[in-house]
PAMARDO-619129 format. One record per residue (C-alpha): residue number from 0; residue in three letters; chain; x, y, z. Coordinates in pm, 1 decimal. Each point is the difference from the previous one (the first is absolute). Example, Ala and Ser with C-alpha at 12.3 -4.5 7.8 and 13.67 -1.06 7.14 Angstrom:
! residues 2
seq  type  mol  px  py  pz
0  Ala  A  1230.0  -450.0  780.0
1  Ser  A  137.0  344.0  -66.0
This chain:
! residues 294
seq  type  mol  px  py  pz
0  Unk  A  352.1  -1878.8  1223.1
1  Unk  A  114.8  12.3  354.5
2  Unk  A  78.2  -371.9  -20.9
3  Unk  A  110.1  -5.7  -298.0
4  Unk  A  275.9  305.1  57.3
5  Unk  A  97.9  -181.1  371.8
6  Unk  A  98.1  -294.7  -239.9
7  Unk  A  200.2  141.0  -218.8
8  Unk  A  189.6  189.4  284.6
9  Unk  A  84.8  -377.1  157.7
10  Unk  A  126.2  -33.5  -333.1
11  Unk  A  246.0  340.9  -1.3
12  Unk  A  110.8  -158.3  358.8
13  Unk  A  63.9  -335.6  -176.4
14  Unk  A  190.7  131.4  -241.6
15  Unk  A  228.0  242.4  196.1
16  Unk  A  54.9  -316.7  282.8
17  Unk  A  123.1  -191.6  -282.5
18  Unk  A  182.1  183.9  -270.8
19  Unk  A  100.4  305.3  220.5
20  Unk  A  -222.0  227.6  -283.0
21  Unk  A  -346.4  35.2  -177.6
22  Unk  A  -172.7  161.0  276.6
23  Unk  A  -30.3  342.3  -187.0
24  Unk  A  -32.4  -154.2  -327.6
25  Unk  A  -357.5  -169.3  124.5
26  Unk  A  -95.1  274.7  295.7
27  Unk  A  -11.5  310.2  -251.9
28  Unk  A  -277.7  -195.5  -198.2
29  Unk  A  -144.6  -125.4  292.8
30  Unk  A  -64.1  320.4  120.9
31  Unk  A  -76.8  205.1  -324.1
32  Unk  A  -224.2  -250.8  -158.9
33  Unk  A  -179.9  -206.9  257.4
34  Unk  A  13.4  290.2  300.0
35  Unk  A  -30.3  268.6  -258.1
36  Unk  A  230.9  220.7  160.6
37  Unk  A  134.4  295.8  -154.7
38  Unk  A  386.5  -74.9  -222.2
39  Unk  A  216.0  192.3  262.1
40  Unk  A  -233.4  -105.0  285.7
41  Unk  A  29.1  -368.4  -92.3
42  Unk  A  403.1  46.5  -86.1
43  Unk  A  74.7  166.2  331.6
44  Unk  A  -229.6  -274.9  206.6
45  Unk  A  189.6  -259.4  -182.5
46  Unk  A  303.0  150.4  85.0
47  Unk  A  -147.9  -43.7  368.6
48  Unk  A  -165.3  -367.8  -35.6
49  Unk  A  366.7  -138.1  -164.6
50  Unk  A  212.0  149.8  318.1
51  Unk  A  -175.2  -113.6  252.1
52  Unk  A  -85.2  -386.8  -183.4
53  Unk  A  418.5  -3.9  -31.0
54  Unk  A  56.0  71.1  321.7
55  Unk  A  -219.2  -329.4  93.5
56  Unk  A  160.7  -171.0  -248.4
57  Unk  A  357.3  115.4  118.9
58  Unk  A  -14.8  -163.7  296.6
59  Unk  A  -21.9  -361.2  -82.8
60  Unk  A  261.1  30.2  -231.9
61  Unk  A  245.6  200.1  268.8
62  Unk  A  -48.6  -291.4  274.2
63  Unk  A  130.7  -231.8  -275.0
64  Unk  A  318.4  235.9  -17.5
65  Unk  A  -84.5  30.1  -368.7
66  Unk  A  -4.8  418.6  -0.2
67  Unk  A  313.9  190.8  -73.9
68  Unk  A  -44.7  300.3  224.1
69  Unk  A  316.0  198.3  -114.9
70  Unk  A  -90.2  -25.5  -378.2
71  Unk  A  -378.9  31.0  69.2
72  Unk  A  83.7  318.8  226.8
73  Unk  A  248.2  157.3  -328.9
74  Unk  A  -271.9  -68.5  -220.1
75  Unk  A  -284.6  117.6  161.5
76  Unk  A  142.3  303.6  70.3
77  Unk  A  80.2  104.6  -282.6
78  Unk  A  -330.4  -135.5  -146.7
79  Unk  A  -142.7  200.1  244.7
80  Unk  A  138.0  360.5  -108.2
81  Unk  A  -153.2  -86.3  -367.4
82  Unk  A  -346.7  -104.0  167.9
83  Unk  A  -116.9  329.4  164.5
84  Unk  A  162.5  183.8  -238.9
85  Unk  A  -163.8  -139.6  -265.0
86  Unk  A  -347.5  -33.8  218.5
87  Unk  A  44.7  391.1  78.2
88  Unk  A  12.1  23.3  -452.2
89  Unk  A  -270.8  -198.2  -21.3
90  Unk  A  -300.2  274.6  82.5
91  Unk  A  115.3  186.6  -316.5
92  Unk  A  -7.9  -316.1  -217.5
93  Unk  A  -380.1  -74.8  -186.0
94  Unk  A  -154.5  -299.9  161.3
95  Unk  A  -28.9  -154.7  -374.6
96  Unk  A  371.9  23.9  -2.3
97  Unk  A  70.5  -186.6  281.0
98  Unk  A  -220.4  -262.3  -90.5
99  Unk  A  162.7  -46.8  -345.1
100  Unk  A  318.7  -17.5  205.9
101  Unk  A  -136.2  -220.6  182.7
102  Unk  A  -82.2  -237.7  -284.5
103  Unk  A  307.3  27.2  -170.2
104  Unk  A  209.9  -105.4  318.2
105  Unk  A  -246.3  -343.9  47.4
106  Unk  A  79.5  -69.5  -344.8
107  Unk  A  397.6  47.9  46.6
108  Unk  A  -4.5  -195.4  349.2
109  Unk  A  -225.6  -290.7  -146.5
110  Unk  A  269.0  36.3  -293.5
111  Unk  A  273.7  -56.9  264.6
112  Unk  A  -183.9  -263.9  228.2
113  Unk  A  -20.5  -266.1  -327.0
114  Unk  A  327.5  23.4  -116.5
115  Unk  A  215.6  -263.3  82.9
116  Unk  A  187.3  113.5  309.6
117  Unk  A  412.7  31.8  -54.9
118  Unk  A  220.3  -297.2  117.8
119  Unk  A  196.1  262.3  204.4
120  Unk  A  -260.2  117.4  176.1
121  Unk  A  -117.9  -398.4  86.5
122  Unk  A  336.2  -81.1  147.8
123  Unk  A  -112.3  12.4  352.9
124  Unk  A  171.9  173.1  271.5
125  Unk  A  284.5  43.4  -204.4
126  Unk  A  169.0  342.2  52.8
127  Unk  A  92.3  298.3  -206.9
128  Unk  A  144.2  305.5  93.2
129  Unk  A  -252.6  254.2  131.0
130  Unk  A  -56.5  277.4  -306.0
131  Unk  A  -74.2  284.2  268.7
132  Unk  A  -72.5  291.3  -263.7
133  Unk  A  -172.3  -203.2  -264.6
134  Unk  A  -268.2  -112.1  355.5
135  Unk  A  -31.6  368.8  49.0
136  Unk  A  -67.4  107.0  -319.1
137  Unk  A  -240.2  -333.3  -73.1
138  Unk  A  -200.9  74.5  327.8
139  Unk  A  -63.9  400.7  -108.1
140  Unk  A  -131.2  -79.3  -332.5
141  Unk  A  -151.5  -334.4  184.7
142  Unk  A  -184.6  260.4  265.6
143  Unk  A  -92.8  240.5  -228.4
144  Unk  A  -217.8  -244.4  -235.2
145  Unk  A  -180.0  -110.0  319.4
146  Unk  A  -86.0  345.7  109.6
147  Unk  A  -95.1  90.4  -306.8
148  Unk  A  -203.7  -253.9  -87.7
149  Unk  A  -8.5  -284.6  270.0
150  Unk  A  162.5  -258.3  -165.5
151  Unk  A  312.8  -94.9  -94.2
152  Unk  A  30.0  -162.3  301.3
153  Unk  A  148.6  -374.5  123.7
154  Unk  A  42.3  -95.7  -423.1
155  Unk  A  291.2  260.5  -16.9
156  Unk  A  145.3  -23.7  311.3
157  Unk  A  18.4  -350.7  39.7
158  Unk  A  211.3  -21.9  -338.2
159  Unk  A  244.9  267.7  104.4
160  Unk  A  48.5  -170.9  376.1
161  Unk  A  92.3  -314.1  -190.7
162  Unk  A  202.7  186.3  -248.5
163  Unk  A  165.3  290.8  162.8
164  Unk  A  17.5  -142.6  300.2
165  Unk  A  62.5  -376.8  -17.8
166  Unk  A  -319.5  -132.4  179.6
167  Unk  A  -76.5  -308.6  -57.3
168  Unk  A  -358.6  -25.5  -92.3
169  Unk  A  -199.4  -41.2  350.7
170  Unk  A  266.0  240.2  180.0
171  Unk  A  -102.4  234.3  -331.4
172  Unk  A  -414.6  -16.8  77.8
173  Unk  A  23.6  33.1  355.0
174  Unk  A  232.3  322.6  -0.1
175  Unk  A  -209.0  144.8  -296.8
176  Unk  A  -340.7  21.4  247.0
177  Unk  A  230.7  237.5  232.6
178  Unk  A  55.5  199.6  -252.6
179  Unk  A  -369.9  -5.1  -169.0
180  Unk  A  -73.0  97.3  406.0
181  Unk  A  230.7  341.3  -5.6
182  Unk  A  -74.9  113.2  -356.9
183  Unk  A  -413.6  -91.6  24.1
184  Unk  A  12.2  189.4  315.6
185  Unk  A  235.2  315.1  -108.5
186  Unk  A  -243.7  0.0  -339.9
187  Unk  A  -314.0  -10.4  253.9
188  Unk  A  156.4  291.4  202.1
189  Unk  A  54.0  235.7  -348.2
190  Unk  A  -349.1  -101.7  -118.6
191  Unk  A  -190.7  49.9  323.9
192  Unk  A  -65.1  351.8  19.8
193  Unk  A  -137.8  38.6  -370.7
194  Unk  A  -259.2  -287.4  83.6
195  Unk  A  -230.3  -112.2  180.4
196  Unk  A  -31.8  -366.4  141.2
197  Unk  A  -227.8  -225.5  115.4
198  Unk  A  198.2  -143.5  305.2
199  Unk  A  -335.1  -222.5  108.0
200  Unk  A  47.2  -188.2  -400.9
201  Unk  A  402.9  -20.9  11.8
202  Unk  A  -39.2  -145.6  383.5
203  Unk  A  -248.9  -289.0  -190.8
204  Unk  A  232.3  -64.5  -316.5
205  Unk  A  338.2  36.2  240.5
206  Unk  A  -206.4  -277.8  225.5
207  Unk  A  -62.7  -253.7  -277.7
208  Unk  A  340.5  73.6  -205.3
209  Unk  A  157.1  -113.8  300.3
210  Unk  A  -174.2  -323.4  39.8
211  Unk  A  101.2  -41.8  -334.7
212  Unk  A  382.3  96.2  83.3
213  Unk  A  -14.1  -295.8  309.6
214  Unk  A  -132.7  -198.7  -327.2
215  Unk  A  276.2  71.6  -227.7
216  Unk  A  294.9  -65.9  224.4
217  Unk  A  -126.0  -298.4  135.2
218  Unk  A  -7.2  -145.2  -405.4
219  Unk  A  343.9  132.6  -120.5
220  Unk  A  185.8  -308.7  50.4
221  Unk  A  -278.0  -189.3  -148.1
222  Unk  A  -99.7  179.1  -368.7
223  Unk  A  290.6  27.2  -273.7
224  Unk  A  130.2  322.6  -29.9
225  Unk  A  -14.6  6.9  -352.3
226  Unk  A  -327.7  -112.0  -70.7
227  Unk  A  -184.9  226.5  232.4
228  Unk  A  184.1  299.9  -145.4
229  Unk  A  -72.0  -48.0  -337.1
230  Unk  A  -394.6  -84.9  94.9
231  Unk  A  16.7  294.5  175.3
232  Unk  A  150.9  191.9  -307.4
233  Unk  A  -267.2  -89.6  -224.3
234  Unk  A  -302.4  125.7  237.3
235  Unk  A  222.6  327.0  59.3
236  Unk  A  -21.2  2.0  -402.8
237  Unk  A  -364.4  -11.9  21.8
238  Unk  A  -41.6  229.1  238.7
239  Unk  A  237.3  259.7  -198.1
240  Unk  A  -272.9  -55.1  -290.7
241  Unk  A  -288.5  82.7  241.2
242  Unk  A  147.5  308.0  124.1
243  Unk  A  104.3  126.0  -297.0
244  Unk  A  -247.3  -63.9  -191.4
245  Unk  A  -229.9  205.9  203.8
246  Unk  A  287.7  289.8  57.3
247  Unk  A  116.3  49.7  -361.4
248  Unk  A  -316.1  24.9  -207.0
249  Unk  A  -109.6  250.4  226.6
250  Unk  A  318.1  266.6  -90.9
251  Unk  A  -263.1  19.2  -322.4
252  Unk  A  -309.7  69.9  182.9
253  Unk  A  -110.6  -335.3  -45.6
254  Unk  A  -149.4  -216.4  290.7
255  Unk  A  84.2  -370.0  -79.4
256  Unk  A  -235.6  -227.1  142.1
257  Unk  A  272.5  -346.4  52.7
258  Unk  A  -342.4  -241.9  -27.7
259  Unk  A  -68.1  111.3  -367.0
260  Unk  A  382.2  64.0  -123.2
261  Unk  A  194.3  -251.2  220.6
262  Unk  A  81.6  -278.9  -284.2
263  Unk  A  167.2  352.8  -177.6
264  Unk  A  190.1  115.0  228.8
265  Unk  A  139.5  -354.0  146.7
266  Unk  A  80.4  -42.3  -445.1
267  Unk  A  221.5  286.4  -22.0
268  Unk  A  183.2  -33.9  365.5
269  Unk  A  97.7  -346.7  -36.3
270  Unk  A  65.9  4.5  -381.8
271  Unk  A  350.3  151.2  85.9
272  Unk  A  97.1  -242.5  280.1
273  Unk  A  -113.8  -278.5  -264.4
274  Unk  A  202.2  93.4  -292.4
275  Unk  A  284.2  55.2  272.4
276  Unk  A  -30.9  -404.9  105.0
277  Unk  A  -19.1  -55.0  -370.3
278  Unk  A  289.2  131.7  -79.7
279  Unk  A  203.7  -87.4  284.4
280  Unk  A  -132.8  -406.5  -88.2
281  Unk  A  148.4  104.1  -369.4
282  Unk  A  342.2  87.8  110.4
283  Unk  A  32.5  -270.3  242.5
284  Unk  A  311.1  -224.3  -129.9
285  Unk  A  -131.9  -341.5  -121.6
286  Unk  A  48.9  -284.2  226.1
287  Unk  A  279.5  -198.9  3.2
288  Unk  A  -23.6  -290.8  -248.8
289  Unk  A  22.5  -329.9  210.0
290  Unk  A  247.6  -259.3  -109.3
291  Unk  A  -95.5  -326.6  -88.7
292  Unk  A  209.5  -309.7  -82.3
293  Unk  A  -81.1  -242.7  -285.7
């Protein structure tokens, strides 16, 4: 299981190297399921494992003068504030809430990774006129997600650089992992006295993250953008099934064992996301007849 969990962390490294998110969105798992830590434990060392990875996966992207330090620092500060403040909440929260928080924010960020990304926000290095208050505001709420539940990480920020900013799309992902850095680290800092970690396990999943962070970087000119984010939003939609299908039944007192009740539970997630493509294919104009000549 060792192996297997040192994997998947090359994977979280992958991921943040190249989209400038996911780490938190695989680590939590990672550490809850496979480690079998306890829900705040594994939130707070996620919170610690994500930092550190985007500080390794920072600095490729800052010697290719892709990282917007002004706008990252605005952001992350304010991201920041929300963090701790929301890590220092977290101790009176259940650790089945946070969990189903958890799962509902995979499912809203895979949600927002496959949808087809806005021409204005694909326009390059075009610029717009810096929205100072809405980057405040969007970097509280931003923080305060992540300390709350570690995630919520690179998928919103990313979108709100491009938007609310006027990043192009590179300048958007590199700038996002300094932020991830400051608000991982200020959620770390409000979790840290209420838990305790297991520095020897973060030092092994930090060590193989970043491997997977060199990784990433190194393949961001080479995979389309929008193919790896929508692959990647359909195995953070599986994972959303897996962790709430073990979280929710158990508000009932029931202990669902995913082996026996997995083809259920997989049913009723995806039936809504279904019926949504269905019905977006429905109300799709028909094409445009093509002219012939006789």
């Amino acid at each position: 299981m060792l192996v297997f969990g040192l994997v998947i962390a090359v994977l979280i490294g992958v991921s943040l190297g190249m989209l400038g998110g996911g780490g938190s969105i695989l680590t939590v798992p990672l550490l809850l399921y496979v480690f079998k830590l306890d829900a705040k434990v594994a939130i707070a060392m996620s919170l610690l494992v994500v930092g550190t990875t985007s500080i390794a996966a920072l600095i490729p992207h800052a010697r290719a003068g892709r990282v917007q330090w002004r706008i990252g620092a605005i952001f992350g500060a304010s991201s920041m504030i929300g963090a701790y403040s929301a890590g220092r909440v977290a101790k009176f929260i259940p650790s089945s809430v946070l969990l189903l928080a958890f799962g509902a924010m995979m499912l809203i960020t895979a949600v927002a990774m496959m949808r087809p990304k806005r021409a204005d926000a694909a326009k390059g290095d075009e610029k717009r006129e810096l929205s100072l208050p809405l980057i405040l505001v969007e970097g509280l709420v931003v923080g305060a997600v992540t300390g709350l539940v570690g995630a919520g990480g690179g998928f919103l920020v990313v979108p709100a650089l491009a938007l609310l900013a006027g990043l192009s799309m590179p300048n958007a992902v590199a700038t996002s992992l300094m932020v991830i850095a400051l608000k991982s680290f200020a959620g770390f800092a409000g979790y840290v006295s209420t838990v305790s970690i297991n520095y020897s396990l973060a030092a092994m999943v930090i060590a193989a993250a970043i491997v997977g962070s060199v990784i990433g970087t190194s393949l961001v000119s080479k995979v389309h953008p929008d193919s790896l984010r929508k692959g990647f939003g359909w195995f953070i939609v599986v994972m959303s099934v897996f962790v709430l299908g073990q979280e929710i039944p158990k508000l009932f007192g029931y202990r669902v064992t995913i082996a026996t009740h997995a083809p259920q539970l997989i049913a009723a997630m995806l039936t809504p996301l279904l019926l949504g493509a269905i019905v977006r294919k429905l109300r799709a104009p028909p094409p445009t007849p093509v002219a012939t000549h006789p």
